[in-house]
Biopython code that builds the backbone (N, CA, C, O; Angstrom):
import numpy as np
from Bio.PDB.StructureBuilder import StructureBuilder

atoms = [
    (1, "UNK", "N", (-5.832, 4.671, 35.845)),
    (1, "UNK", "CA", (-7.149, 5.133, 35.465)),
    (1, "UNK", "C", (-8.047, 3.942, 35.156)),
    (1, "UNK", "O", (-7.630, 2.896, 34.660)),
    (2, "UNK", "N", (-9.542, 4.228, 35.549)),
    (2, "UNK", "CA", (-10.293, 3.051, 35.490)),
    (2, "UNK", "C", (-10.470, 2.983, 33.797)),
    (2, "UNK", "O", (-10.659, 3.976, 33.095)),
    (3, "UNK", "N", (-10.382, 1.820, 33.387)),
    (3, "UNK", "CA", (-11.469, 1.510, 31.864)),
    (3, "UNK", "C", (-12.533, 1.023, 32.062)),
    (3, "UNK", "O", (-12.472, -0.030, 32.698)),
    (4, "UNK", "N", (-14.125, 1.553, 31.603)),
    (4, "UNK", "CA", (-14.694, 0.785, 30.900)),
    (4, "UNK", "C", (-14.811, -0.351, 30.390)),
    (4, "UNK", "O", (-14.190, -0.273, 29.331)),
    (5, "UNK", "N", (-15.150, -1.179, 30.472)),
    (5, "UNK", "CA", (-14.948, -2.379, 29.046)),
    (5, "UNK", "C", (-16.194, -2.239, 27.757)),
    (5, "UNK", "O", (-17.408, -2.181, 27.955)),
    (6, "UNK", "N", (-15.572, -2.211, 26.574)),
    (6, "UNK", "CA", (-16.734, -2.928, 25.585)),
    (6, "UNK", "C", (-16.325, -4.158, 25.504)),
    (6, "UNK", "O", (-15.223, -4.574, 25.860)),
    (7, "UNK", "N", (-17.374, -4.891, 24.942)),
    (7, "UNK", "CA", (-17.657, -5.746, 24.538)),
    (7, "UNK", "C", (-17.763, -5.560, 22.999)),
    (7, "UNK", "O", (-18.759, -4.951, 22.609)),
    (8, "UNK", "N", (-17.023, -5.926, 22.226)),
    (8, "UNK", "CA", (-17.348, -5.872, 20.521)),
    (8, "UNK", "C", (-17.094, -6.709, 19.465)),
    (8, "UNK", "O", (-16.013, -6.868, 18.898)),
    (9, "UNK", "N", (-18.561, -7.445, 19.138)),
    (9, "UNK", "CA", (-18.142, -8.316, 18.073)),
    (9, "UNK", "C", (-17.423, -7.912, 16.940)),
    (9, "UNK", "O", (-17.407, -6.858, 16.304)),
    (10, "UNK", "N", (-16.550, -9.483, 16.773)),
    (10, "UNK", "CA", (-16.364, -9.245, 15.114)),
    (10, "UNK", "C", (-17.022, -9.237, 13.978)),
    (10, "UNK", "O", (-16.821, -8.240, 13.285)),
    (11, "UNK", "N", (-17.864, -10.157, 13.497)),
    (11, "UNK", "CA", (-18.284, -10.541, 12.363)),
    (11, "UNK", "C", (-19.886, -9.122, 12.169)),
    (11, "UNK", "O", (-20.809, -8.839, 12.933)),
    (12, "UNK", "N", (-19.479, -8.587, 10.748)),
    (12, "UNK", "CA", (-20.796, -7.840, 11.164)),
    (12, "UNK", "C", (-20.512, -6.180, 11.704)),
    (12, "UNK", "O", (-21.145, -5.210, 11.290)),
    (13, "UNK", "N", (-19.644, -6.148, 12.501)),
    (13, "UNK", "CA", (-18.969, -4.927, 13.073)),
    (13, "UNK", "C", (-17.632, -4.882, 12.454)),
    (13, "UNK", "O", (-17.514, -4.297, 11.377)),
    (14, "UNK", "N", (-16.626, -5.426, 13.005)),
    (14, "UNK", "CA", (-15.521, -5.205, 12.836)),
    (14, "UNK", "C", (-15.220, -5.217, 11.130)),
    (14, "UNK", "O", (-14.553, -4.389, 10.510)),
    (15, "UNK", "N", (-15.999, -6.545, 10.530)),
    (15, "UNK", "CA", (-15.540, -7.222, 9.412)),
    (15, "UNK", "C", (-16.568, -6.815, 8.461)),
    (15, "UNK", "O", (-17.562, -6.124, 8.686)),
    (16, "UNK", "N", (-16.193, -7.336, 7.380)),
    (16, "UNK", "CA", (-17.375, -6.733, 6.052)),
    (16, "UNK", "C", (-17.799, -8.475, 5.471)),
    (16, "UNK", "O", (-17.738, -8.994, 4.356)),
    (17, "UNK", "N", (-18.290, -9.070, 7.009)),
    (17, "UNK", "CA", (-18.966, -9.783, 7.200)),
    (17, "UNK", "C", (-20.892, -9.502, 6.941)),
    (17, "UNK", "O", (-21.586, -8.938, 7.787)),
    (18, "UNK", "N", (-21.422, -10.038, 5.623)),
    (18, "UNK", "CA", (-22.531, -9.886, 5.806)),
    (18, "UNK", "C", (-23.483, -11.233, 5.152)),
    (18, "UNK", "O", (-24.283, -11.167, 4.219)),
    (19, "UNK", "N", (-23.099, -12.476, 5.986)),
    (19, "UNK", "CA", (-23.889, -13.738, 5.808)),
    (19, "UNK", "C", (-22.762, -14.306, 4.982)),
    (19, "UNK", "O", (-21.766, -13.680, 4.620)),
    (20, "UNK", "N", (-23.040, -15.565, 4.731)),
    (20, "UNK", "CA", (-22.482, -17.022, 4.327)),
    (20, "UNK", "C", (-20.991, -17.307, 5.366)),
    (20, "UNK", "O", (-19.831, -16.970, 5.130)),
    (21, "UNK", "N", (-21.412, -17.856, 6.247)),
    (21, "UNK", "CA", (-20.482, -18.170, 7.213)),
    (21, "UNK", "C", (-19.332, -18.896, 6.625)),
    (21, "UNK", "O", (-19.632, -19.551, 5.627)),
    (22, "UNK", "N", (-18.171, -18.943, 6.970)),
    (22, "UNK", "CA", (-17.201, -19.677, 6.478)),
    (22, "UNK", "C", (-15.795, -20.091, 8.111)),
    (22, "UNK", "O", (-15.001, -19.501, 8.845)),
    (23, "UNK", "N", (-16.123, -20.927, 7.944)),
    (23, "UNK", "CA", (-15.199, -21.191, 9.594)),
    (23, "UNK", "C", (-14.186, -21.214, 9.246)),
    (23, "UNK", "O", (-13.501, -21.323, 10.263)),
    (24, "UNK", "N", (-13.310, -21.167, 8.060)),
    (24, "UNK", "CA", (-11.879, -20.972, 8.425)),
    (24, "UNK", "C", (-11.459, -19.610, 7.700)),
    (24, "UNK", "O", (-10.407, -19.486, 7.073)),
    (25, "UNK", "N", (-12.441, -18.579, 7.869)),
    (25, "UNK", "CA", (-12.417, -17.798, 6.560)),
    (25, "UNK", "C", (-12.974, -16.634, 7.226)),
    (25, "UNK", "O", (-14.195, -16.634, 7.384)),
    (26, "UNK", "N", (-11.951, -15.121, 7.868)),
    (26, "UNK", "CA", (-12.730, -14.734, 8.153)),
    (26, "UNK", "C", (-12.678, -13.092, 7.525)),
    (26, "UNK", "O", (-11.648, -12.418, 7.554)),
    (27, "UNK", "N", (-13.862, -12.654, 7.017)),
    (27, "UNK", "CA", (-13.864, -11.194, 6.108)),
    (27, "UNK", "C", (-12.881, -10.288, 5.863)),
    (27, "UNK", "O", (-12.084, -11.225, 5.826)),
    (28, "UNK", "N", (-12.035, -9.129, 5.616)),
    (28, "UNK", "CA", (-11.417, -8.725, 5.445)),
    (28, "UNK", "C", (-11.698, -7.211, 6.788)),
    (28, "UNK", "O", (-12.832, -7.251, 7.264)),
    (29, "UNK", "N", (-11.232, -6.597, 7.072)),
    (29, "UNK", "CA", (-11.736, -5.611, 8.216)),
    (29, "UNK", "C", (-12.562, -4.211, 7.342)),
    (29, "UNK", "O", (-12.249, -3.672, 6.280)),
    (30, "UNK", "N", (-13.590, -3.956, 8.191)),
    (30, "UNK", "CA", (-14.522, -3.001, 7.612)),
    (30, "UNK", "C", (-13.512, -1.489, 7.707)),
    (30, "UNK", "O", (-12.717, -1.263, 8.619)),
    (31, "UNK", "N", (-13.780, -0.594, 6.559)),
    (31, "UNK", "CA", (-13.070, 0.348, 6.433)),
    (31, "UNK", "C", (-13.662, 1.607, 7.297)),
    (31, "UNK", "O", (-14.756, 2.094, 7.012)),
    (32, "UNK", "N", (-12.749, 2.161, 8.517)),
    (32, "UNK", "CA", (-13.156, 2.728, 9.609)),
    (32, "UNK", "C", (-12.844, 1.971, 10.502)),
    (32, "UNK", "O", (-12.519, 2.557, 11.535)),
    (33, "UNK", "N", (-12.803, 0.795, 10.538)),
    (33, "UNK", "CA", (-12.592, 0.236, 11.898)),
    (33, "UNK", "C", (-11.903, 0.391, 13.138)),
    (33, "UNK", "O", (-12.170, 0.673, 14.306)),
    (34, "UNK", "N", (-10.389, -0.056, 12.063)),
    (34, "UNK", "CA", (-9.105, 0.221, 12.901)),
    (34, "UNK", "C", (-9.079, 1.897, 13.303)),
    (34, "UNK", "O", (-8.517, 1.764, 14.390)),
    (35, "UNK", "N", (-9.277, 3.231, 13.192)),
    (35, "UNK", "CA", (-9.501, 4.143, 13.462)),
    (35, "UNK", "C", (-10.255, 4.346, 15.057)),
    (35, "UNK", "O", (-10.014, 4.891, 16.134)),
    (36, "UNK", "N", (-11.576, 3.315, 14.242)),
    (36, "UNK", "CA", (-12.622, 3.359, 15.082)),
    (36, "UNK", "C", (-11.883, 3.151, 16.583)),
    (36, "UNK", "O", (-11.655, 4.062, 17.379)),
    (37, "UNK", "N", (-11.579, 1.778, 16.761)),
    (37, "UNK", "CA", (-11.249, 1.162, 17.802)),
    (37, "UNK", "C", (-9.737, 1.728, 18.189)),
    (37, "UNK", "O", (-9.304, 1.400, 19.294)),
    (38, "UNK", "N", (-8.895, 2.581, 17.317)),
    (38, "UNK", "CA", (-7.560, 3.204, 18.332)),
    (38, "UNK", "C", (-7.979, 4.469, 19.220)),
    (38, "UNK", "O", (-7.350, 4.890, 20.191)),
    (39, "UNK", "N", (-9.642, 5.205, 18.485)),
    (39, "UNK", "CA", (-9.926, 6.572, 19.078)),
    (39, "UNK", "C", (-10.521, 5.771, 20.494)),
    (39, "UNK", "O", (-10.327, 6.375, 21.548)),
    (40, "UNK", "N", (-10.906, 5.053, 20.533)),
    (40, "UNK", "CA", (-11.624, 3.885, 21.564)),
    (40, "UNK", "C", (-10.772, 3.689, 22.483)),
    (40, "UNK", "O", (-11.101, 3.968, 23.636)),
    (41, "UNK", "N", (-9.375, 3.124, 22.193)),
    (41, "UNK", "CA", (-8.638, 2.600, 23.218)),
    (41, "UNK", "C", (-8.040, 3.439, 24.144)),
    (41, "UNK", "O", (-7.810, 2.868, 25.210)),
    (42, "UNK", "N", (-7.678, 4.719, 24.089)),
    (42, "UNK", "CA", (-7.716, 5.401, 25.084)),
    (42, "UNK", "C", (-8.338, 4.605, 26.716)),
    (42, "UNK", "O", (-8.019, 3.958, 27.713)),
    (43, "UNK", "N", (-9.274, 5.180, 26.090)),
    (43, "UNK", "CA", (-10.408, 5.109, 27.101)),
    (43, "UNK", "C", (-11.405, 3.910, 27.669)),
    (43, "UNK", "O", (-12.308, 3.914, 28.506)),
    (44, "UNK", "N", (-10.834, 2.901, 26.839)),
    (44, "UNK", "CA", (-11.987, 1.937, 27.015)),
    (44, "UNK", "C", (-11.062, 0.583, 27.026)),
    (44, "UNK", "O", (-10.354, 0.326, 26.052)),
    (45, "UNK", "N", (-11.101, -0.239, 28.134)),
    (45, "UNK", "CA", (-10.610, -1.798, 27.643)),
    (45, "UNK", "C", (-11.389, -2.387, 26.724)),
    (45, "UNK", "O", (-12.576, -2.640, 26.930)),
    (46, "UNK", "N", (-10.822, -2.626, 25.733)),
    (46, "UNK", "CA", (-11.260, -3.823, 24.439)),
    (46, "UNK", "C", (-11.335, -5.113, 24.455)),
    (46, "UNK", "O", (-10.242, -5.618, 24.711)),
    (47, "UNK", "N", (-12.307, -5.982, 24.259)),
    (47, "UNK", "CA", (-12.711, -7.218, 24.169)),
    (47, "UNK", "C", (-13.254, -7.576, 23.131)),
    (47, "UNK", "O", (-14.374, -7.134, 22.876)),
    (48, "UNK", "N", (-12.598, -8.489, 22.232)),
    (48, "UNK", "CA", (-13.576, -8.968, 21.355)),
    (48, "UNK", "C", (-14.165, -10.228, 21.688)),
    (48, "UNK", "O", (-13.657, -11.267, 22.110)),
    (49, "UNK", "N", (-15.655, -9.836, 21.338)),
    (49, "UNK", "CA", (-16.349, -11.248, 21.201)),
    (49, "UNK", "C", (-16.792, -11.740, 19.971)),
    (49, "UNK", "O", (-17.330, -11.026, 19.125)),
    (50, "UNK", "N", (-16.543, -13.174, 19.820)),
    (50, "UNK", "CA", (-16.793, -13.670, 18.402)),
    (50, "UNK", "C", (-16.832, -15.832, 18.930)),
    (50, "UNK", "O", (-16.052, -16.672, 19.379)),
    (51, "UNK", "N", (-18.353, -15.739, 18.439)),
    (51, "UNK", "CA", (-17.657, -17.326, 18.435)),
    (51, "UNK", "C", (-16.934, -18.350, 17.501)),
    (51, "UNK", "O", (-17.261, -19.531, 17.384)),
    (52, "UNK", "N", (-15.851, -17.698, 16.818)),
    (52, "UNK", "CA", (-15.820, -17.983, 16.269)),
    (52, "UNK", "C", (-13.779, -18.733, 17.127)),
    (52, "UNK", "O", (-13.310, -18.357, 18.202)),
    (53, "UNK", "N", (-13.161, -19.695, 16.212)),
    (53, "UNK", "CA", (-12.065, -20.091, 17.235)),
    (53, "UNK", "C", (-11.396, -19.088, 17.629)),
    (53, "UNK", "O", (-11.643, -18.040, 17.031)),
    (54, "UNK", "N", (-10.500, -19.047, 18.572)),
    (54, "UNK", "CA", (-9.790, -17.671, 19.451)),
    (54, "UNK", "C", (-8.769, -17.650, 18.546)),
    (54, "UNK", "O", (-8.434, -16.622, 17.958)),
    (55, "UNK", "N", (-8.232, -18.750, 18.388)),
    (55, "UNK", "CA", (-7.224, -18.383, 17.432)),
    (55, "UNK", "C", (-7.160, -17.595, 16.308)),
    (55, "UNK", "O", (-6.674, -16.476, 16.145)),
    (56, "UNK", "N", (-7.785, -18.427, 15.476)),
    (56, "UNK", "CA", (-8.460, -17.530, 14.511)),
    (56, "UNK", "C", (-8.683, -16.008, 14.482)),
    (56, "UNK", "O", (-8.349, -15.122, 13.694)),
    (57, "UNK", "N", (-9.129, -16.026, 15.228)),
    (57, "UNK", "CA", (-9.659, -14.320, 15.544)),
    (57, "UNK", "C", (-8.418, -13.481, 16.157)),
    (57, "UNK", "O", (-8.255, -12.265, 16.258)),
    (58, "UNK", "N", (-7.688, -14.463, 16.492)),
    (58, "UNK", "CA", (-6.365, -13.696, 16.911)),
    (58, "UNK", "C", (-5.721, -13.787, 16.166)),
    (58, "UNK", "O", (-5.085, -12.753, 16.367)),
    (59, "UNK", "N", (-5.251, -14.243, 15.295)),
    (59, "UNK", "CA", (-4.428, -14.272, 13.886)),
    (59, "UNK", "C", (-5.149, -13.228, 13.060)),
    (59, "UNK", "O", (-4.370, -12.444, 12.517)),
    (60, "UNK", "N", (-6.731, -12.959, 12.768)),
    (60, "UNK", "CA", (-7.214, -11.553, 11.901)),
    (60, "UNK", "C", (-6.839, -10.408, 12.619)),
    (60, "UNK", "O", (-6.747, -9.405, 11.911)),
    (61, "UNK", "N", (-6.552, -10.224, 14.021)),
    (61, "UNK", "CA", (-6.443, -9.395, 14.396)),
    (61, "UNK", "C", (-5.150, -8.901, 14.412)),
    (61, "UNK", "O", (-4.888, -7.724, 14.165)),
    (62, "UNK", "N", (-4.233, -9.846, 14.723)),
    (62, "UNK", "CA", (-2.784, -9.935, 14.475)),
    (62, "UNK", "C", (-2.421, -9.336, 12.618)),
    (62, "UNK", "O", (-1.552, -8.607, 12.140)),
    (63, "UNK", "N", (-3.321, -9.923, 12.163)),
    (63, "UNK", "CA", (-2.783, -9.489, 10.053)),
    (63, "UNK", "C", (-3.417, -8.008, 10.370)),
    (63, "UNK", "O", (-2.774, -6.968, 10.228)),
    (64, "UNK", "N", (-4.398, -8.054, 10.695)),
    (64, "UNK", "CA", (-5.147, -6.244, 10.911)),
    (64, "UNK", "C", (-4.427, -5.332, 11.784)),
    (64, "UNK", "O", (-4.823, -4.262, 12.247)),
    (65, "UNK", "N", (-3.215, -5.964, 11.952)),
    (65, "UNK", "CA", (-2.779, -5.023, 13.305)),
    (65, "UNK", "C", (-3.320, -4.127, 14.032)),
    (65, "UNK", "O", (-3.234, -2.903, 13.932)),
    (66, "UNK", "N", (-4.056, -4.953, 14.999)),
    (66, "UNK", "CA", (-5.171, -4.177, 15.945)),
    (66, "UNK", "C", (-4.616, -5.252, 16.866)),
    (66, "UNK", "O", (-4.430, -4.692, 17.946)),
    (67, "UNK", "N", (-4.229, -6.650, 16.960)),
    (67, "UNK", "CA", (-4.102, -7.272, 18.077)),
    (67, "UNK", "C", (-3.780, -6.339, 19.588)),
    (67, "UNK", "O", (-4.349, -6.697, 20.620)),
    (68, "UNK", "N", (-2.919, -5.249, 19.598)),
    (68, "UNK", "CA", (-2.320, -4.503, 20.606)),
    (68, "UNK", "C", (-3.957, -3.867, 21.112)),
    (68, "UNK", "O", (-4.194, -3.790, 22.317)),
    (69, "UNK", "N", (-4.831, -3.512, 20.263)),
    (69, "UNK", "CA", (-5.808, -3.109, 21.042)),
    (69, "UNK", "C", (-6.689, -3.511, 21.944)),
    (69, "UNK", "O", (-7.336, -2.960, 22.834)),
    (70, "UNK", "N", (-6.558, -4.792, 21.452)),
    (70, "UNK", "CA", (-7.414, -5.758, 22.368)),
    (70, "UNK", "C", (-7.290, -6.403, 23.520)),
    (70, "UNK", "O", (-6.449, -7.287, 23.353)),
    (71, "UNK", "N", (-7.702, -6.410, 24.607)),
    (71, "UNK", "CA", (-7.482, -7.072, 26.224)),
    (71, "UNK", "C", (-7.928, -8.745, 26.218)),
    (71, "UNK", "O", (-7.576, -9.476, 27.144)),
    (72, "UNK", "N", (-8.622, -9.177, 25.234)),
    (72, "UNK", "CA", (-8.481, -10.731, 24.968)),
    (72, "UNK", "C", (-9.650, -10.795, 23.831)),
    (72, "UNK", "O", (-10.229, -9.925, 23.181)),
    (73, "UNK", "N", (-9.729, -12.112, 23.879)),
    (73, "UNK", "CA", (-10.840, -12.189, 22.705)),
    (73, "UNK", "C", (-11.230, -13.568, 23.581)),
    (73, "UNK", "O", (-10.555, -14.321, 24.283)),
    (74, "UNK", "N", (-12.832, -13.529, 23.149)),
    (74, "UNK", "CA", (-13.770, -14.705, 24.448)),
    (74, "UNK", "C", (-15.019, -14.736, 23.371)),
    (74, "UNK", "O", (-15.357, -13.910, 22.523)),
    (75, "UNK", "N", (-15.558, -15.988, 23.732)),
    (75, "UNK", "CA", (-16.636, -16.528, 22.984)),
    (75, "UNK", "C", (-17.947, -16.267, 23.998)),
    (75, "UNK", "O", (-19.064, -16.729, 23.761)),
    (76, "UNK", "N", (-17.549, -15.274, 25.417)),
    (76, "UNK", "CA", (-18.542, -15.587, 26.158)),
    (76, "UNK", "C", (-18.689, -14.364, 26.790)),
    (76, "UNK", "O", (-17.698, -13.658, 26.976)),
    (77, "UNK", "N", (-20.100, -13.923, 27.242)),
    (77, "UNK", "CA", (-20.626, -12.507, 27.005)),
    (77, "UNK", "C", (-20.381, -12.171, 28.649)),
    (77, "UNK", "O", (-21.087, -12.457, 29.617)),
    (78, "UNK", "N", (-18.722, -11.240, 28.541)),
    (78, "UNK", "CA", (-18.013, -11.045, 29.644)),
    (78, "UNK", "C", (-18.445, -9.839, 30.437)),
    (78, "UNK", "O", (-18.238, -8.821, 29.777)),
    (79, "UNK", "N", (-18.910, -9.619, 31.478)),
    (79, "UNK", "CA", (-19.099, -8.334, 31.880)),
    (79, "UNK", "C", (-18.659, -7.264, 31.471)),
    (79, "UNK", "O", (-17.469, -7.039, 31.692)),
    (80, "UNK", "N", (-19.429, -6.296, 30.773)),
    (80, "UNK", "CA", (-19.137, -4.926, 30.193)),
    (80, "UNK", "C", (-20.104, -3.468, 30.381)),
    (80, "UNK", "O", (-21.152, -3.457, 31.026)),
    (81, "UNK", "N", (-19.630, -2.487, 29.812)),
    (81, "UNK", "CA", (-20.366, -1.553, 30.123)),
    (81, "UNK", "C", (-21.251, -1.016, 29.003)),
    (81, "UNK", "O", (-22.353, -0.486, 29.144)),
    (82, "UNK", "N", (-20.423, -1.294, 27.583)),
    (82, "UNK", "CA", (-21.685, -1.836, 26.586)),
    (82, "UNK", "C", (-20.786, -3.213, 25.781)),
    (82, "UNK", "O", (-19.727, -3.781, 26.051)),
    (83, "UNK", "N", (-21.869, -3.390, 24.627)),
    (83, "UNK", "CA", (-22.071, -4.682, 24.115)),
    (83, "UNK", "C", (-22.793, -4.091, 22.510)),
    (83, "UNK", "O", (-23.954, -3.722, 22.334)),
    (84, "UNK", "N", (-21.393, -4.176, 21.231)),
    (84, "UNK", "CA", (-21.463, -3.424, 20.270)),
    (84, "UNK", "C", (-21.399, -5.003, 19.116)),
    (84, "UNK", "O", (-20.405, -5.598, 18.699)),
    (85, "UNK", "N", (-22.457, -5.205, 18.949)),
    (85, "UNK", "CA", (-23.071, -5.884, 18.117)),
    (85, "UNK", "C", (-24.016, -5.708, 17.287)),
    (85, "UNK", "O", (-24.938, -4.954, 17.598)),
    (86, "UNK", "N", (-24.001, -6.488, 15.803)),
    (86, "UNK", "CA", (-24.849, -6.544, 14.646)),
    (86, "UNK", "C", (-25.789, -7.290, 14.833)),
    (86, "UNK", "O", (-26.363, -7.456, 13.757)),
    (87, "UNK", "N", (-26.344, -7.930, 15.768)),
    (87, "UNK", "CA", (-27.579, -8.781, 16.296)),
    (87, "UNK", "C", (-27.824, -8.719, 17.625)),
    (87, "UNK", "O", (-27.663, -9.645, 18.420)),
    (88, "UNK", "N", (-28.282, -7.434, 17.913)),
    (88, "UNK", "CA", (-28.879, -7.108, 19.132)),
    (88, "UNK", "C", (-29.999, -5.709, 18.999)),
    (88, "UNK", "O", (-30.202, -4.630, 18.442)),
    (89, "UNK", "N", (-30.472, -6.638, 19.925)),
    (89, "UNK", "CA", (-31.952, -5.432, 20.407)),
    (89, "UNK", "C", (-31.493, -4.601, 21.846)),
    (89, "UNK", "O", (-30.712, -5.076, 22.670)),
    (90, "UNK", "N", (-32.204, -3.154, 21.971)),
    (90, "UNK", "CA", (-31.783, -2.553, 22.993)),
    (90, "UNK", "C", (-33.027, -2.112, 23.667)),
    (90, "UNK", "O", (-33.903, -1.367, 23.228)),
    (91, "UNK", "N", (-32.892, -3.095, 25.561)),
    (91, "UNK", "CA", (-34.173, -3.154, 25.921)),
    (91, "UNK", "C", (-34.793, -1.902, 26.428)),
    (91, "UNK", "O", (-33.996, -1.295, 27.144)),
    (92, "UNK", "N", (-36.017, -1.266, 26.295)),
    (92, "UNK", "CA", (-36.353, -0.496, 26.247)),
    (92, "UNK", "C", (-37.126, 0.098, 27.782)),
    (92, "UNK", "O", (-37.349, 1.244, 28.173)),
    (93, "UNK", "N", (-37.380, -1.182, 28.367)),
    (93, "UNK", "CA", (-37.945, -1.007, 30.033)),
    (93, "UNK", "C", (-39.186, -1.657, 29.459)),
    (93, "UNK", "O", (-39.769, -2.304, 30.329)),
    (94, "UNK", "N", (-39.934, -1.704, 27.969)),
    (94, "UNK", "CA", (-41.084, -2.149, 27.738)),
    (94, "UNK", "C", (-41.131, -3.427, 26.691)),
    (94, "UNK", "O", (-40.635, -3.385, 25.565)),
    (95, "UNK", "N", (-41.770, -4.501, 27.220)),
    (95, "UNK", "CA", (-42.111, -5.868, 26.658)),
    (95, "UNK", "C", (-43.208, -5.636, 25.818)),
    (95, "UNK", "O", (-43.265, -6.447, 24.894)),
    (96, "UNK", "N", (-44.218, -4.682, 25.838)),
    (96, "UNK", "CA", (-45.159, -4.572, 24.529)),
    (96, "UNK", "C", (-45.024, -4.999, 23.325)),
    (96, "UNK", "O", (-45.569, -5.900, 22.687)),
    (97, "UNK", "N", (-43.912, -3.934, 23.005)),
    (97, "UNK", "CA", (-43.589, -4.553, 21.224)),
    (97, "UNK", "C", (-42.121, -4.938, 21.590)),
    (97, "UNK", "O", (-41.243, -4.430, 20.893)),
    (98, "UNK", "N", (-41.711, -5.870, 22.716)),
    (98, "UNK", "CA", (-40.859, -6.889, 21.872)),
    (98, "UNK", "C", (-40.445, -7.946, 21.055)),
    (98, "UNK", "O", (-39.706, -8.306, 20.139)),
    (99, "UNK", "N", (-41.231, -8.227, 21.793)),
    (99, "UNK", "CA", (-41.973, -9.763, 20.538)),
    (99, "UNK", "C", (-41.898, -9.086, 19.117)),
    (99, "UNK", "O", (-41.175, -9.555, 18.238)),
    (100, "UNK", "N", (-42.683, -7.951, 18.927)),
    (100, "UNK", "CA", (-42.554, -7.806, 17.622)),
    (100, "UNK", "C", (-41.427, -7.112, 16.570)),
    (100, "UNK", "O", (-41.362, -6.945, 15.352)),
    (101, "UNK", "N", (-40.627, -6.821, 17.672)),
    (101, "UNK", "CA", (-39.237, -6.172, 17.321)),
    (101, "UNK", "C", (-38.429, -7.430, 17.132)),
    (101, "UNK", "O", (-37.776, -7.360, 16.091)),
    (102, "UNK", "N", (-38.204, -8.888, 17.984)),
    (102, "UNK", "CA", (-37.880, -9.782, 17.922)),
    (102, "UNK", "C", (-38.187, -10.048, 16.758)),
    (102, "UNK", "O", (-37.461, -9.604, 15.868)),
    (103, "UNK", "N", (-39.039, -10.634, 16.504)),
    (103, "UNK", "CA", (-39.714, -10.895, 15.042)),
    (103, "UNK", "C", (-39.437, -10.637, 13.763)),
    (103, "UNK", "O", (-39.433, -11.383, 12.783)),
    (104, "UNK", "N", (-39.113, -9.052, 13.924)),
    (104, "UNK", "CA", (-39.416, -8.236, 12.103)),
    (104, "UNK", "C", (-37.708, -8.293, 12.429)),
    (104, "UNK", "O", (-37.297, -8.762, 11.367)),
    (105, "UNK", "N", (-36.763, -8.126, 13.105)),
    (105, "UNK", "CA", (-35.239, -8.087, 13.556)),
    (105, "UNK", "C", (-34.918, -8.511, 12.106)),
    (105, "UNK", "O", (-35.609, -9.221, 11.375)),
    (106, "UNK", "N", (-33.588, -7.860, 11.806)),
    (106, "UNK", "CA", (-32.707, -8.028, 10.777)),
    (106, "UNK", "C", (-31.663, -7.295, 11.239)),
    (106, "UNK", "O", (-31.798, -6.350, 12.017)),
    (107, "UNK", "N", (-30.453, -7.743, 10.729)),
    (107, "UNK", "CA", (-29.279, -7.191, 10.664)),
    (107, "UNK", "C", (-29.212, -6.095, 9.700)),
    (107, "UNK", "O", (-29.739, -6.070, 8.587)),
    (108, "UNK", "N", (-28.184, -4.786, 10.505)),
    (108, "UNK", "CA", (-27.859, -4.054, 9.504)),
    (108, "UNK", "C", (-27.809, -4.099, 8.122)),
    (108, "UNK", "O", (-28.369, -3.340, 7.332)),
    (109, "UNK", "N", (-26.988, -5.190, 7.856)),
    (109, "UNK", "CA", (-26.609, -5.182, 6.370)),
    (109, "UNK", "C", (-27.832, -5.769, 5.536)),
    (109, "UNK", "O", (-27.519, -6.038, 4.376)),
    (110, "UNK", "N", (-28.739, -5.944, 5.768)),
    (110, "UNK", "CA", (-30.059, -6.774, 5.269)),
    (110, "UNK", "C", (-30.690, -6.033, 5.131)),
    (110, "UNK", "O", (-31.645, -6.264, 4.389)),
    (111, "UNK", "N", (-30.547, -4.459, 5.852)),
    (111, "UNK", "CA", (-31.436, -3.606, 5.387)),
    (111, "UNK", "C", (-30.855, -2.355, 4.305)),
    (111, "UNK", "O", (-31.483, -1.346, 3.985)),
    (112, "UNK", "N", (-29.807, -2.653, 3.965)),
    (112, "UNK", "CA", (-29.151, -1.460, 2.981)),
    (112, "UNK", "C", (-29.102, -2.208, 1.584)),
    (112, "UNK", "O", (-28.666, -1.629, 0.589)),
]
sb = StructureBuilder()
sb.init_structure("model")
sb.init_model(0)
sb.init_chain("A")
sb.init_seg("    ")
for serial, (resi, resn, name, xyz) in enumerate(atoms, 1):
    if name == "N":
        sb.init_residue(resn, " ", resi, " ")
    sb.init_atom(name, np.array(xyz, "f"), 0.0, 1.0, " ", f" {name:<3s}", serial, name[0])
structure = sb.get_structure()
């Protein structure tokens, strides 16, 4: 059977990541997640993207035991069918107010 691919960051999505970066340090997993992403795997090849080191991100995923869900982990925005990120805009067909959507942009967690 064909999969899909997502594309799905960590930091922000996966993690209860919300600002002060720490490179060897990475959040604890957001509650829902692992759920999230086993009702997912069915149906969908999993990719995480994160730039953050592969290793790394494979060792949180490995302690989160989710590693089995995932089809690799890449720092680089791999062909998919969506792309489930905390810093993205979704283009609309219209450039009018992007600029200003660009602009006023905040992350989820900046606005709760």
């Amino acid at each position: 059977m064909f999969k899909r691919t997502l594309l799905i960051d960590l930091d922000g999505v996966l993690n209860t990541y919300v600002g002060g970066y720490q490179a060897d340090f990475i959040p604890p997993i957001r509650e829902g997640a692992k759920e999230f992403l086993i009702a997912l795997e069915p149906n969908f090849e999993l990719k995480l993207f994160t730039t953050r080191p592969p290793e790394l991100a494979q060792k949180w995923l490995e302690d989160n035991k989710i590693s089995h869900l995932f089809s690799e982990v890449t720092n680089i925005k791999k062909p998919a069918w969506l792309l489930i990120d905390d810093r993205c805009l979704t283009f609309d067909g219209n450039y009018d107010n992007l600029t200003e959507k660009i602009a006023n942009f905040t992350p989820w967690y900046k606005n709760h």
